[in-house]
C-alpha positions as a Markdown table, in Angstrom:
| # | Residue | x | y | z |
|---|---|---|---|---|
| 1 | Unk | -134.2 | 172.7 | 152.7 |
| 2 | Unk | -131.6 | 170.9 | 155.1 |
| 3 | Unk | -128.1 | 172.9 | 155.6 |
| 4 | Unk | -125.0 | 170.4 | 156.7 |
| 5 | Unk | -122.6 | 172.6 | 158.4 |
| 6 | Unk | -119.3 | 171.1 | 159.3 |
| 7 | Unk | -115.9 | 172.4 | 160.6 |
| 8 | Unk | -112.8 | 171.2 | 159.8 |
| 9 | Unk | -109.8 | 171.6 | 161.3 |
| 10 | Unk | -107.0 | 172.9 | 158.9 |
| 11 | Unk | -103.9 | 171.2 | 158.1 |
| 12 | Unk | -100.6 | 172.2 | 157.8 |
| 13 | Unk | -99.0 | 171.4 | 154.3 |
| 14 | Unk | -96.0 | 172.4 | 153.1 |
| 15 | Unk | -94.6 | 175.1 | 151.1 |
| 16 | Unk | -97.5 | 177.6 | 152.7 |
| 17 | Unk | -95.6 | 179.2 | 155.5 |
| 18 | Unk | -97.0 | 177.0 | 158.1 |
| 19 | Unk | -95.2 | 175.3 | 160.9 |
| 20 | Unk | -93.8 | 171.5 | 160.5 |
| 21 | Unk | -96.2 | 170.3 | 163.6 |
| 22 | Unk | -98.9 | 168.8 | 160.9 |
| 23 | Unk | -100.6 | 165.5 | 161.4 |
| 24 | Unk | -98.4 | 163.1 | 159.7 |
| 25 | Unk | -101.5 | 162.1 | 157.1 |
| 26 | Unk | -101.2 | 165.9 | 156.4 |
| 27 | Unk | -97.8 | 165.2 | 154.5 |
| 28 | Unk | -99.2 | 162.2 | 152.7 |
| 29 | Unk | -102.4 | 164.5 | 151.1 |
| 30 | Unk | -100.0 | 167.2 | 149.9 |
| 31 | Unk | -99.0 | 165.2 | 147.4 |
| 32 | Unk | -102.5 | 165.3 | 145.9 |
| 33 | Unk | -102.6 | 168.7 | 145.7 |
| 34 | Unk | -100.6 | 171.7 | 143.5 |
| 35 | Unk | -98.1 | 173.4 | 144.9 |
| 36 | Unk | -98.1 | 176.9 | 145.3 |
| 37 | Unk | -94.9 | 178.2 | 146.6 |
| 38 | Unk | -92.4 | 174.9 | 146.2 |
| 39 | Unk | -91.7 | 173.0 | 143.2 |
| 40 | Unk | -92.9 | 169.2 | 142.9 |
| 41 | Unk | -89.7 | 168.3 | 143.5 |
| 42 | Unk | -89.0 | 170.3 | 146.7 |
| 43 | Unk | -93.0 | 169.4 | 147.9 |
| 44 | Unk | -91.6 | 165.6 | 147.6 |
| 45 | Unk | -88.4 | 166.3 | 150.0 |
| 46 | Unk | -90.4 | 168.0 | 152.4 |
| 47 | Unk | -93.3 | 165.2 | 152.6 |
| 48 | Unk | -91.2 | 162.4 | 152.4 |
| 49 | Unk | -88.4 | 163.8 | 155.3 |
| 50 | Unk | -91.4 | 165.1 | 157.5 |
| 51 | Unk | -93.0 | 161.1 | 157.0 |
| 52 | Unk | -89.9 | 160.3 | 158.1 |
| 53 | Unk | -89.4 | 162.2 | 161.0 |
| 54 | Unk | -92.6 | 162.1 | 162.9 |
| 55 | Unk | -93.5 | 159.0 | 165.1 |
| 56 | Unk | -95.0 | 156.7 | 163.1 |
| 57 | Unk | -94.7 | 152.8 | 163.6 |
| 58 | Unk | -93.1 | 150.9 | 160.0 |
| 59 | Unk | -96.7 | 150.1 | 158.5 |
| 60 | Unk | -97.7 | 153.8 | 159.4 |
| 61 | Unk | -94.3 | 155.1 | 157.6 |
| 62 | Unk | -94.6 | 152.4 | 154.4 |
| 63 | Unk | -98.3 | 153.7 | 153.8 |
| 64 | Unk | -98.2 | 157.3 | 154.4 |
| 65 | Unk | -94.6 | 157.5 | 151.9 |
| 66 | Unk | -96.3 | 154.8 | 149.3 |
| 67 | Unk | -98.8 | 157.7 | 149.2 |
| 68 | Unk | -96.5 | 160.3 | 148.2 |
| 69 | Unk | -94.4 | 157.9 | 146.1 |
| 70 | Unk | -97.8 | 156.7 | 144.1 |
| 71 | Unk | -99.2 | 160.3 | 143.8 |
| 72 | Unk | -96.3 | 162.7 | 143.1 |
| 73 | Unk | -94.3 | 161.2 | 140.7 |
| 74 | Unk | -91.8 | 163.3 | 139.2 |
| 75 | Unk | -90.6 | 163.8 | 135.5 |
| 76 | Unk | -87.7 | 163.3 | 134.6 |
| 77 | Unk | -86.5 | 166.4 | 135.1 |
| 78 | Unk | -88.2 | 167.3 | 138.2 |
| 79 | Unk | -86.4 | 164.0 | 139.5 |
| 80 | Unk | -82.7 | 165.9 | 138.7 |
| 81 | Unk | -84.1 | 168.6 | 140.8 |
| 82 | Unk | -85.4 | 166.3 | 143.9 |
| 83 | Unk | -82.4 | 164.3 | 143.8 |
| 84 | Unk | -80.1 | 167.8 | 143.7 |
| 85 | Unk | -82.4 | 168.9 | 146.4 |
| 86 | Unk | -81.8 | 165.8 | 148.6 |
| 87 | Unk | -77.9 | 166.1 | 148.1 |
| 88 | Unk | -78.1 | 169.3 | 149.2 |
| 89 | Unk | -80.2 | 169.0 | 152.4 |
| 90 | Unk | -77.6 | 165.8 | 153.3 |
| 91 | Unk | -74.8 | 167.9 | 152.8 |
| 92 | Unk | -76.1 | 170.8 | 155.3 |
| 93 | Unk | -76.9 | 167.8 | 157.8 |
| 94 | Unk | -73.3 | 166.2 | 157.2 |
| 95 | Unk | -71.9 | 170.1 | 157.9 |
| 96 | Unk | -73.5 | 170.5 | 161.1 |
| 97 | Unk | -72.3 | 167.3 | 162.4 |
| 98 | Unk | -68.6 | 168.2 | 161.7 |
């Protein structure tokens, strides 16, 4: 009997208490799996705006956010909430700014 054994190096996803310095294809999987401590709403925000933020060139960004776009789409109601969510977040940007 063979035995494979392979190690993998864990990524960091949101919504599991772990820090925001995950590979940026780390942000693009969470959308493939359940969330356990955010809704699918707030799991969106927080995979789209980290997408956004890390240093990725345009086709890297467009891929990566089509990924998230294609594989957590919201209800209807869970898109209320995200769009609730995102007003929110701007507001506390446009806040700190004053």
């Amino acid at each position: 009997m063979e035995l494979l054994l392979h190690r993998f190096r864990p990524l960091r996803l949101p919504g599991g208490g772990l820090s925001g310095q995950a590979e940026p294809l780390a942000w693009a999987l969470a959308a493939l799996m359940r969330p356990e401590q955010l809704s699918r709403a707030a799991l969106k925000l927080a995979c789209l705006r980290r997408i956004a933020a890390a240093e990725l060139d345009e086709i890297q960004r467009f891929l990566l956010v089509n990924c998230v776009q294609f594989y957590l789409e919201l209800t209807r109601e869970e898109a209320v909430e995200y769009e609730v969510l995102r007003a929110q977040e701007e507001d506390r940007e446009s806040r700190s700014w004053r």
